[in-house]
C-alpha positions in Angstrom: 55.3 -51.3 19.9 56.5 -51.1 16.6 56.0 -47.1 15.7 59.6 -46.1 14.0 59.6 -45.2 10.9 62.3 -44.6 9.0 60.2 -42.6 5.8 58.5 -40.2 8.4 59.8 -36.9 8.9 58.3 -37.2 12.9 58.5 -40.9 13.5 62.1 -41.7 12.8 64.4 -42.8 14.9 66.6 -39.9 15.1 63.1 -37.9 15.7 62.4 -40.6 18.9 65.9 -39.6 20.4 64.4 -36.3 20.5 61.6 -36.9 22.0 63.3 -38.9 24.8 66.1 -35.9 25.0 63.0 -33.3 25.6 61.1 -35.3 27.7 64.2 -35.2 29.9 65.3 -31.7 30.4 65.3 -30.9 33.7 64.6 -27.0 35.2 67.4 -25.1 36.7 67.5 -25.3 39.8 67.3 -22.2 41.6 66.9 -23.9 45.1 68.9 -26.7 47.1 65.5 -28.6 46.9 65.8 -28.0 43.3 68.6 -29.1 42.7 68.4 -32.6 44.9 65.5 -33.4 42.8 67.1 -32.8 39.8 70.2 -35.0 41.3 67.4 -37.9 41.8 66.3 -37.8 37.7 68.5 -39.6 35.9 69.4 -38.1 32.6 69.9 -41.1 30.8 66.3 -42.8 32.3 62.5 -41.5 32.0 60.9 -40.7 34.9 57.1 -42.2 35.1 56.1 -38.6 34.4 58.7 -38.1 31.9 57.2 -41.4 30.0 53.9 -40.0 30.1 55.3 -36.7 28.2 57.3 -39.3 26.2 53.6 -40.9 25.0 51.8 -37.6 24.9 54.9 -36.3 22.1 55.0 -39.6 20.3 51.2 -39.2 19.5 51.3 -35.6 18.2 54.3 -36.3 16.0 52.5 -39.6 14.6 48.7 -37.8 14.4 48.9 -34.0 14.7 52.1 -33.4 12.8 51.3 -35.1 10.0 47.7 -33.5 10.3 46.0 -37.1 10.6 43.9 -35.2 13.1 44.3 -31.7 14.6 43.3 -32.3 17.9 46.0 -33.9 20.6 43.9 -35.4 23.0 42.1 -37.5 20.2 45.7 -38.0 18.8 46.8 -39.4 21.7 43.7 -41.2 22.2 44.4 -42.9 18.7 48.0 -43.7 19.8 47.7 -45.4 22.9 44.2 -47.5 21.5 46.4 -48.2 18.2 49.2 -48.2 18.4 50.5 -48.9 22.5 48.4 -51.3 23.7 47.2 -54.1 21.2 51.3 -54.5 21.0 51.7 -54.7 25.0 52.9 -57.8 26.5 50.7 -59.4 29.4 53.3 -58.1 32.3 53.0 -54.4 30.9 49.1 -54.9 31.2 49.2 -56.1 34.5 46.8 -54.8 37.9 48.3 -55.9 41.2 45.2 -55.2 42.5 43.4 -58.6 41.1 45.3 -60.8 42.9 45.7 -58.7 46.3 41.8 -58.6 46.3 41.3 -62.8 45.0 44.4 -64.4 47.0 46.5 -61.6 48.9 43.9 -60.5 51.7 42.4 -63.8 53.5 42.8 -64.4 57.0 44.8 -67.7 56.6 47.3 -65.4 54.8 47.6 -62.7 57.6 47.3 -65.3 60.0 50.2 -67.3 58.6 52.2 -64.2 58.5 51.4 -63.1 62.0 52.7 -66.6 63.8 56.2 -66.3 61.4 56.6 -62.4 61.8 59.5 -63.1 64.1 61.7 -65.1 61.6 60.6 -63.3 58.8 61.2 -60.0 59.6 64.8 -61.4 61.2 65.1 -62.2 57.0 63.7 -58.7 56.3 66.4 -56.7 58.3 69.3 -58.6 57.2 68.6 -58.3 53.1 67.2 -54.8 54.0 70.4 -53.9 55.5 72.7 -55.1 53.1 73.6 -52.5 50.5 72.4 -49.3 52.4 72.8 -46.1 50.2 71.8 -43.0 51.6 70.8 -41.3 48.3 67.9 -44.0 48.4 66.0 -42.7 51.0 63.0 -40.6 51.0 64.2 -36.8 50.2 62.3 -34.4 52.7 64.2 -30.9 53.3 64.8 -30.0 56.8 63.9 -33.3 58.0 66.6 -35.9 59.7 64.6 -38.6 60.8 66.4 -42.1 61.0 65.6 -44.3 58.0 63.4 -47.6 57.9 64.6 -50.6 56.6 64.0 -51.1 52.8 64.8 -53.8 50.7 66.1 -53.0 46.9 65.7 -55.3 43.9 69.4 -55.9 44.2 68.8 -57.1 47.9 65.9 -59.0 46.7 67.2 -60.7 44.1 69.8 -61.6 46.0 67.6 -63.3 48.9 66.1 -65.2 46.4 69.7 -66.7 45.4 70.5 -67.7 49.0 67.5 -69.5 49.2 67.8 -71.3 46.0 65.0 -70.0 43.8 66.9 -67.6 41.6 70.0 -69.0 39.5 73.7 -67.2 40.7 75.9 -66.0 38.7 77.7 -67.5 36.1 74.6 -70.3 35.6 71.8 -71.0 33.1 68.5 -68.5 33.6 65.3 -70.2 33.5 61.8 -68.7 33.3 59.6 -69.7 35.9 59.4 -73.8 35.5 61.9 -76.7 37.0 65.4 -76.5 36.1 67.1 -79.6 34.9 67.6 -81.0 38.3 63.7 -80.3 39.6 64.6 -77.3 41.8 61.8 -74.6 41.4 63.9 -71.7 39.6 62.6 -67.7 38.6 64.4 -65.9 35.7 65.7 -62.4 36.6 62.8 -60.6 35.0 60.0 -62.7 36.6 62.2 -62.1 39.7 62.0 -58.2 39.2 58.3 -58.1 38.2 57.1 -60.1 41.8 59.0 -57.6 43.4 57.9 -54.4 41.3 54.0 -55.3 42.0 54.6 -55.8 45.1 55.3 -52.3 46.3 52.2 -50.0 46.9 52.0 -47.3 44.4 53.9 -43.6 44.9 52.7 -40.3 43.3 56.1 -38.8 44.0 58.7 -40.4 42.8 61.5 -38.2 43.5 60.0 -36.4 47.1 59.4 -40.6 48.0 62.2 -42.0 46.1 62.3 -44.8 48.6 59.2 -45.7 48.7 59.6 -45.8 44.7 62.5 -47.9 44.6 62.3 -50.2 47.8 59.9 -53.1 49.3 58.6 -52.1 52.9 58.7 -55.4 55.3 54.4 -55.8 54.1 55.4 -55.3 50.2 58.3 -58.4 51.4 55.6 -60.8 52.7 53.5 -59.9 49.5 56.2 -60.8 47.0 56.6 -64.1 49.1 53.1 -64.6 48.5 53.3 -63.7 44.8 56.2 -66.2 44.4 53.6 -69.2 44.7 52.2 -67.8 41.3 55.8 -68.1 39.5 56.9 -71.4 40.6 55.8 -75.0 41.1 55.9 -76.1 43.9 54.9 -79.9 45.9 51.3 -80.4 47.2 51.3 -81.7 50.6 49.7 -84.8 48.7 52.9 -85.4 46.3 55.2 -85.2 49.8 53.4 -87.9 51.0 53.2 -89.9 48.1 56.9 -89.4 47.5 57.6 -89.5 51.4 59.1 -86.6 52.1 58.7 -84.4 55.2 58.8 -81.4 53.2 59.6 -79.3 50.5 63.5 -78.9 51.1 63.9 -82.6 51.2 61.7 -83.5 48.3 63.6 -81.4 46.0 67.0 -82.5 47.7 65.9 -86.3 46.8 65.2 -85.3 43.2 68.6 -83.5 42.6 69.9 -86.8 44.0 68.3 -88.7 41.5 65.7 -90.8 44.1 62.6 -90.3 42.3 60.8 -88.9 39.5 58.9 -86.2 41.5 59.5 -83.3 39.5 58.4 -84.6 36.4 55.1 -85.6 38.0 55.1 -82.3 39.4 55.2 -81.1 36.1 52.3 -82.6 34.4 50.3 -82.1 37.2 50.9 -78.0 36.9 51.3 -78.2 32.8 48.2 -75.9 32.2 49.2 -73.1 34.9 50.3 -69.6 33.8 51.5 -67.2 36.1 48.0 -65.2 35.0 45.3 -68.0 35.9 47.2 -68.4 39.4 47.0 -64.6 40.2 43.5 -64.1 38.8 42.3 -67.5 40.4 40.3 -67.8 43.5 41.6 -70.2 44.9 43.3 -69.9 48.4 46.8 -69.8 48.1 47.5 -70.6 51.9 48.5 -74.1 51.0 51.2 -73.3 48.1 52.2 -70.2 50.5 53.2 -72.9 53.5 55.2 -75.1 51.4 57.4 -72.0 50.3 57.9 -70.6 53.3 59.4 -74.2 54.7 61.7 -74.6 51.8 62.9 -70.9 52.3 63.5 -71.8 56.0 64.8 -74.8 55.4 67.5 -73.5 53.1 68.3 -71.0 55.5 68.9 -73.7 58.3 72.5 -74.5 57.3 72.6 -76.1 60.9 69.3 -77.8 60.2 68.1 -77.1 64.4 64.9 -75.7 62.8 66.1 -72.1 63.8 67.4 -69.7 61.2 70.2 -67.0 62.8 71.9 -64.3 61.3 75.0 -65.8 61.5 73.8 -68.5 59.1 72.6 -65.5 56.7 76.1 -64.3 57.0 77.2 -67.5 55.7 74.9 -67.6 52.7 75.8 -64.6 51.7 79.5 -64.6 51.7 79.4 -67.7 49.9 77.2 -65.9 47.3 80.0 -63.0 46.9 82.4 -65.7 46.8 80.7 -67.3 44.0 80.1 -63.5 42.1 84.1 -63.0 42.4 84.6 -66.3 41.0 82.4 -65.4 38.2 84.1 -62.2 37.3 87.4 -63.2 37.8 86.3 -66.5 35.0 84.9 -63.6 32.7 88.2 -61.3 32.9 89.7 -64.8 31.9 87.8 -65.2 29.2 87.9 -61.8 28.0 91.6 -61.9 28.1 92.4 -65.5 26.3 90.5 -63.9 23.5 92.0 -60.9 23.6 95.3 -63.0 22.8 94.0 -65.1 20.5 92.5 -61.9 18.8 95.9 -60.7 18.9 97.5 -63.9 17.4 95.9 -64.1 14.7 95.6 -60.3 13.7 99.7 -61.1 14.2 100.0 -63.8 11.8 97.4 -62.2 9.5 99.9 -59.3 9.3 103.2 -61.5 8.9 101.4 -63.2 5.8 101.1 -60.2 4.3 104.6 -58.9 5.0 105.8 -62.1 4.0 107.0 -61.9 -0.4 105.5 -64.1 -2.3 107.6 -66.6 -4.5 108.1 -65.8 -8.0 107.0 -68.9 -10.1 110.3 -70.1 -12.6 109.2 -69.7 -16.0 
C-alpha cells in the first residue's frame, strides 16, 4: 500500500518493524490454557487480530503522531479510506458471500452433490488424512473428543496436482488460463485463494484453530465449485463438436495434437475474469459437471468408471516421487554451482598469486 517512508520519524521502515514487533507480544502465560494459545501465535506471523492492531498503530503514527489530526478513530478512518484500500488488489477486496448467494446455493448444485457424495467424500477422507498433525486441531481444555477430518491447503493443493489442475513441482506456474498443451491449469495463489474463501468464517482463531486453518468436507465441495470460476473448461457443445465423450478425453486429444480445441476454447472464454464468473448469475451446474468428470476421470487410473483408494495411493506416491526427484535436481544444481563458484574464485586467486613479468627495457 505504499505507506513507508523513509523521511518520517513514524512511517519508516525501521518504525513498521516496530509496529509488527508490538502488535505481536504475547501475555505471559500464567495458565496451561495460556500458554497453548500463546504456543498456537506464531511470533514471526500476525494473527487476524494482531493485523487489526497492526492497522489501528500504522494510522496513529501516520495521523495522530504527526498531529495531522488528534483524534484516532478519525485517523484511522483516514488511513484505511486513503491510504489501504484505493491500493488493494481485487482478491484482498473480495466477499465470498456474492457468489455463495448467485451460484453456490441452487438445487442443481446440492442435488449434484448429493448423488456424488459417496465418491467424493471417498476423495475427501483420503486428502484429509494425509498429513495429520495434531497441533491442527481445535484447542478445547479438558476435552478429548476424536478429531474430524480436515483438509489443509497443503493437502489441497496437492489433490489438485493429482488430478491435473495444479502444475507439480519442478514445472512452469501458470495463472488461471490453458497451459501450452490446453490442459486447464491454476497457479499456486489462485489455488490458495479458492480454498481460503471457501472455508466459513471463525471468530477464534486460536480456541478453533482448525476450523481456521482447514476445509470441512462442505467448504471441499464449495472450492470444487469455485474452481469452475478459475479455469476454462469444455461446453458440452464443444465435446460434441470436437467428439469427445468428455472432458478427460478432450483435453487428452489436444495434448496429443488431434485438434485445435483449446484454442477455440479460448476465444470463446477471452472476455471472462474470475470476478464476472463469481458475480454472474448464471447457473454454474453445467461448468460444475464437466469438472467433476475430468477430476474422476483422472482419478480412474484403471478407467472401470470407479475411483478406489488404492488408485489414490498411486497418484500420490507418484507425486512424492516426482517432489524427490525435484529436490534431489535442485541439491544438484545448487551444488554444480557451488563448484563452479569455487573454480573460479580458485583461479581468480591463482591469477593474483601468480608475478607478473617484468617488461625488458
Amino acid at each position: 500500500i505504499n505507506v513507508i517512508d523513509e523521511l518520517s520519524a513514524f512511517m519508516s521502515v525501521r518504525s513498521i518493524d516496530s509496529i509488527f514487533t508490538a502488535a505481536n507480544i504475547e501475555p505471559v502465560a500464567t495458565t496451561n490454557d495460556q500458554k497453548e494459545l500463546n504456543r498456537l501465535n506464531a511470533d514471526a506471523a500476525l494473527m487476524r487480530f494482531e493485523f487489526i492492531q497492526c492497522l489501528v498503530r500504522l494510522a496513529i503514527a501516520k495521523y495522530v503522531r504527526t498531529k495531522a489530526c488528534g483524534d484516532v478513530s478519525e485517523a484511522l478512518e483516514l488511513f484505511l479510506t486513503q491510504d489501504v484500500l484505493p491500493r488493494l488488489p481485487p482478491e484482498a477486496k473480495h466477499d465470498p458471500d456474492v457468489f455463495r448467494t448467485r451460484r453456490l446455493y441452487t438445487r442443481d448444485v446440492h442435488g449434484f452433490f448429493s448423488k456424488l457424495e459417496p465418491v467424493l467424500r471417498t476423495l475427501f477422507d483420503y486428502y484429509s488424512m494425509i498429513e495429520v498433525e495434531p497441533s491442527s486441531y481445535d484447542f478445547k481444555p479438558h476435552e478429548h473428543k476424536k478429531p474430524q477430518p480436515t483438509m489443509s491447503v497443503e493437502e489441497w493443493c496437492g489433490f489438485l496436482m493429482d488430478v491435473g489442475l495444479l502444475p507439480l513441482e519442478g514445472t512452469q506456474q501458470h495463472m488461471g488460463h490453458q497451459d501450452g498443451n490446453g490442459s486447464p491449469m491454476l497457479d499456486l495463489i489462485p489455488a490458495r485463494l479458492v480454498f481460503m474463501w471457501s472455508q466459513t468464517f471463525v471468530s477464534d482463531e486460536l480456541r478453533r484453530r482448525s476450523k481456521m486453518t482447514s476445509a470441512t468436507y462442505e467448504d471441499f465441495l464449495e472450492a470444487l465449485t469455485r474452481l469452475c470460476t478459475r479455469i476454462t473448461l469444455p461446453s458440452p457443445e464443444l465435446l460434441k463438436q470436437y467428439k469427445a465423450k468428455s472432458a478427460k478425453i478432450f483435453f487428452d486429444d489436444v495434448d496429443a495434437g488431434k485438434h485445435d480445441g483449446a484454442v477455440m476454447l479460448r476465444q470463446t472464454n477471452s472476455g471472462m475474469t474470475w470476478q464476472k464468473e463469481e458475480e454472474t448469475d448464471e447457473p454454474i451446474i453445467e461448468s460444475l459437471e464437466v469438472l467433476v468428470g475430468l477430476i474422476l476421470d483422472r482419478l480412474d487410473a484403471d478407467a472401470n468408471g470407479k475411483v478406489s483408494k488404492q488408485e489414490l495411493e498411486k497418484k500420490r506416491q507418484a507425486r512424492a516421487k516426482r517432489r524427490e526427484e525435484f529436490a534431489s535436481l535442485r541439491v544438484n544444481d545448487k551444488t554444480s554451482l557451488s563448484r563452479q563458484s569455487s573454480r573460479k574464485s580458485s583461479r581468480d586467486q591463482s591469477r593474483r598469486n601468480t608475478p607478473q613479468a617484468t617488461p625488458r627495457g
